[in-house]
Rosetta silent file (secondary structure, phi, psi, omega in degrees, C-alpha in Angstrom):
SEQUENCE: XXXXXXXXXXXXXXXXXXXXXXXXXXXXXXXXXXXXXXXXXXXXXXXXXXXXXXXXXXXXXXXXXXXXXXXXXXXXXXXXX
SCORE:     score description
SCORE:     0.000 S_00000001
   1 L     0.000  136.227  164.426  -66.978  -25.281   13.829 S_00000001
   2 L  -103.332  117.997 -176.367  -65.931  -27.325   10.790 S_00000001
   3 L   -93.534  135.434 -154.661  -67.842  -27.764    8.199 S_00000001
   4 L  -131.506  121.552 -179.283  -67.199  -30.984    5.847 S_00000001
   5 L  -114.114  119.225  179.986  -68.944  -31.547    2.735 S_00000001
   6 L   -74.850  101.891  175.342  -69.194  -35.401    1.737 S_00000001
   7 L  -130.293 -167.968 -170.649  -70.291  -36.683   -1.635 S_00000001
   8 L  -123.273  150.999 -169.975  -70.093  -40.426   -3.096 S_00000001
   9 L  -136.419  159.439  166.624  -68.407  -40.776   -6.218 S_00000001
  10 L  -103.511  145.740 -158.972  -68.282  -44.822   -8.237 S_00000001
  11 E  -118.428  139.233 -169.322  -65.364  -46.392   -8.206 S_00000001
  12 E  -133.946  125.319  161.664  -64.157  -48.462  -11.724 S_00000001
  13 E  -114.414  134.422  171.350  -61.902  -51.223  -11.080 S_00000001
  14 E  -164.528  162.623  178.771  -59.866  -52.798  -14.333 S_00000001
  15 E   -38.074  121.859  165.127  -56.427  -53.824  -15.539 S_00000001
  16 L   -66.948   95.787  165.249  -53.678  -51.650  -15.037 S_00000001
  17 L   -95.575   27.891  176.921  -52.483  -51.189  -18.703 S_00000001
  18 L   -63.136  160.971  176.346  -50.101  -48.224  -18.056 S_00000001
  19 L   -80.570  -20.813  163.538  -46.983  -48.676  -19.350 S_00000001
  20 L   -87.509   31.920  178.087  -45.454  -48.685  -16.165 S_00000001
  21 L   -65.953  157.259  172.984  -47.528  -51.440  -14.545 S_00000001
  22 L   -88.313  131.898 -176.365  -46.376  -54.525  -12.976 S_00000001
  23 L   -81.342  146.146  161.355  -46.071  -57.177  -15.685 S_00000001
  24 L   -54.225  103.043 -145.897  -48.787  -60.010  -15.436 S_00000001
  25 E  -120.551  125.728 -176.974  -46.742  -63.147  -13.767 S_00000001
  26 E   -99.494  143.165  141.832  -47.626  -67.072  -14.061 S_00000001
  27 L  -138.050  166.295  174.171  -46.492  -69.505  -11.270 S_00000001
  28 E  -119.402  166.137  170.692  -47.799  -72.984  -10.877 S_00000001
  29 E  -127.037  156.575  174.889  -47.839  -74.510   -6.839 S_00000001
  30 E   -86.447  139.955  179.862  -48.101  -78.194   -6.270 S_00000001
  31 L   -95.522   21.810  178.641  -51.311  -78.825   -4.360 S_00000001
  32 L  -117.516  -22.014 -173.976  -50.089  -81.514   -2.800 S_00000001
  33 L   -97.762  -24.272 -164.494  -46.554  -80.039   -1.239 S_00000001
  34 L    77.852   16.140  179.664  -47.386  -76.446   -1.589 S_00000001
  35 L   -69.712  150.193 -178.682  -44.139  -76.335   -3.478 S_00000001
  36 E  -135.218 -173.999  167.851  -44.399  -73.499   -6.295 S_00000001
  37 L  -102.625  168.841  160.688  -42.153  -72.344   -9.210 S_00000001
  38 L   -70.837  153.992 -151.357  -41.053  -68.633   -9.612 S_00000001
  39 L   -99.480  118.035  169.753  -43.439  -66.592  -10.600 S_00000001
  40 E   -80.882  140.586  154.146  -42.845  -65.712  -14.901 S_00000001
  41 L   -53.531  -70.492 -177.913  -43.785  -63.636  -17.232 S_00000001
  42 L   -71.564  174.551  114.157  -44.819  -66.181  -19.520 S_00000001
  43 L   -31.683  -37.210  162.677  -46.142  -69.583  -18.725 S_00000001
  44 H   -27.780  -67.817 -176.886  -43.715  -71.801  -20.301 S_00000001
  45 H   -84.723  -12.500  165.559  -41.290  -72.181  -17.587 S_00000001
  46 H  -101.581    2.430  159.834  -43.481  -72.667  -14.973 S_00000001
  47 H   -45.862  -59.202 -153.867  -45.608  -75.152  -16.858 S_00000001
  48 H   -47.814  -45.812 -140.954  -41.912  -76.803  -17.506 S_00000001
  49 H   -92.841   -3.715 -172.548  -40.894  -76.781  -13.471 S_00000001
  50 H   -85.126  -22.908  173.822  -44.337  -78.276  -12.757 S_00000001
  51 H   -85.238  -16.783  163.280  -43.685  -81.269  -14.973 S_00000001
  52 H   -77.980    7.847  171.031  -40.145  -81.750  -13.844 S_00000001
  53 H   -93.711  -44.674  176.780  -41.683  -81.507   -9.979 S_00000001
  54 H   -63.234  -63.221 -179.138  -44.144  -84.246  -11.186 S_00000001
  55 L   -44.163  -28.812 -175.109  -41.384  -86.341  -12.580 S_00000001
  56 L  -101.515  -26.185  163.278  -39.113  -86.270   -9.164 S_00000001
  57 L  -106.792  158.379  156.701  -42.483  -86.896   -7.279 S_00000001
  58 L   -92.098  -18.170  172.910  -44.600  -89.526   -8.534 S_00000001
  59 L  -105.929   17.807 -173.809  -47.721  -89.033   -6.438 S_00000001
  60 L  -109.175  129.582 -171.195  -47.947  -85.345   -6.872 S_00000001
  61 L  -138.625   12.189 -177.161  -50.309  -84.945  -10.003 S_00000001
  62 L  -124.460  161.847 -149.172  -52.481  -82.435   -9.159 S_00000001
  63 E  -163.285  138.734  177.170  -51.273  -78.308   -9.910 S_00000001
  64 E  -131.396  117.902  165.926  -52.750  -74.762   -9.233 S_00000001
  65 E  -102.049  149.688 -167.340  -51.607  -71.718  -11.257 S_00000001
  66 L   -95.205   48.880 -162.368  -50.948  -68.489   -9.417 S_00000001
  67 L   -86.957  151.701 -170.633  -51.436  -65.444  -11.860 S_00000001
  68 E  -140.243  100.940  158.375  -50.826  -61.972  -10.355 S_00000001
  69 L  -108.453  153.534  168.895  -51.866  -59.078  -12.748 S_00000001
  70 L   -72.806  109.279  177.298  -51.925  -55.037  -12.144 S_00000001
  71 E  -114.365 -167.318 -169.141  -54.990  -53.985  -11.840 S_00000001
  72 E  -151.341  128.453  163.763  -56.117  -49.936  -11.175 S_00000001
  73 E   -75.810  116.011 -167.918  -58.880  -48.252   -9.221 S_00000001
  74 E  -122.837  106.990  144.837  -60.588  -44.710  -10.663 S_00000001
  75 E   -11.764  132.487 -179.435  -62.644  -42.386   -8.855 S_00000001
  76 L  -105.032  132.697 -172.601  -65.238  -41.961  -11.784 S_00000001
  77 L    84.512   -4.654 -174.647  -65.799  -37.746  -12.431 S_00000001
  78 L  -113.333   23.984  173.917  -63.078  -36.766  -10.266 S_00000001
  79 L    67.798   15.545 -171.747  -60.585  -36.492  -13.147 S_00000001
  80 L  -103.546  157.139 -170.506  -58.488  -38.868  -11.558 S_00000001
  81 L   -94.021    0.000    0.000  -55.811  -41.243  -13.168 S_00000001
């Protein structure tokens, strides 16, 4: 016979600021083509490729940004990192 002992523990989800983390990445997609930029560190350049996307179409005016951050899950009490 095996005996199994079970207990519930709460789980804390928040940004992964380790230093080895996946850096937090901007893209924007067109919502009209589904076309996107590359996804950036900063915002700048995909702000930039969405208005030079706008400029070569003329009816696509509407834009969605894509942000992808690290986030990290913690067992709470079980000492884990």
């Amino acid at each position: 016979m095996t005996r199994t002992v079970l207990r519930f523990v709460a789980w804390t989800i928040a940004p992964n600021e380790a230093p080895d983390a996946e850096p937090t990445t901007h893209a924007i997609q067109c919502a009209v083509c589904g076309e996107k930029s590359l996804a950036f560190e900063e915002i700048g350049p995909a702000q930039l490729w969405a208005l030079k996307h706008a400029g070569r179409h003329q009816d696509h005016h509407t834009y969605r940004q894509i942000a992808t951050r690290s986030w990290r899950a913690t067992a709470d009490g079980l000492g884990q990192s």
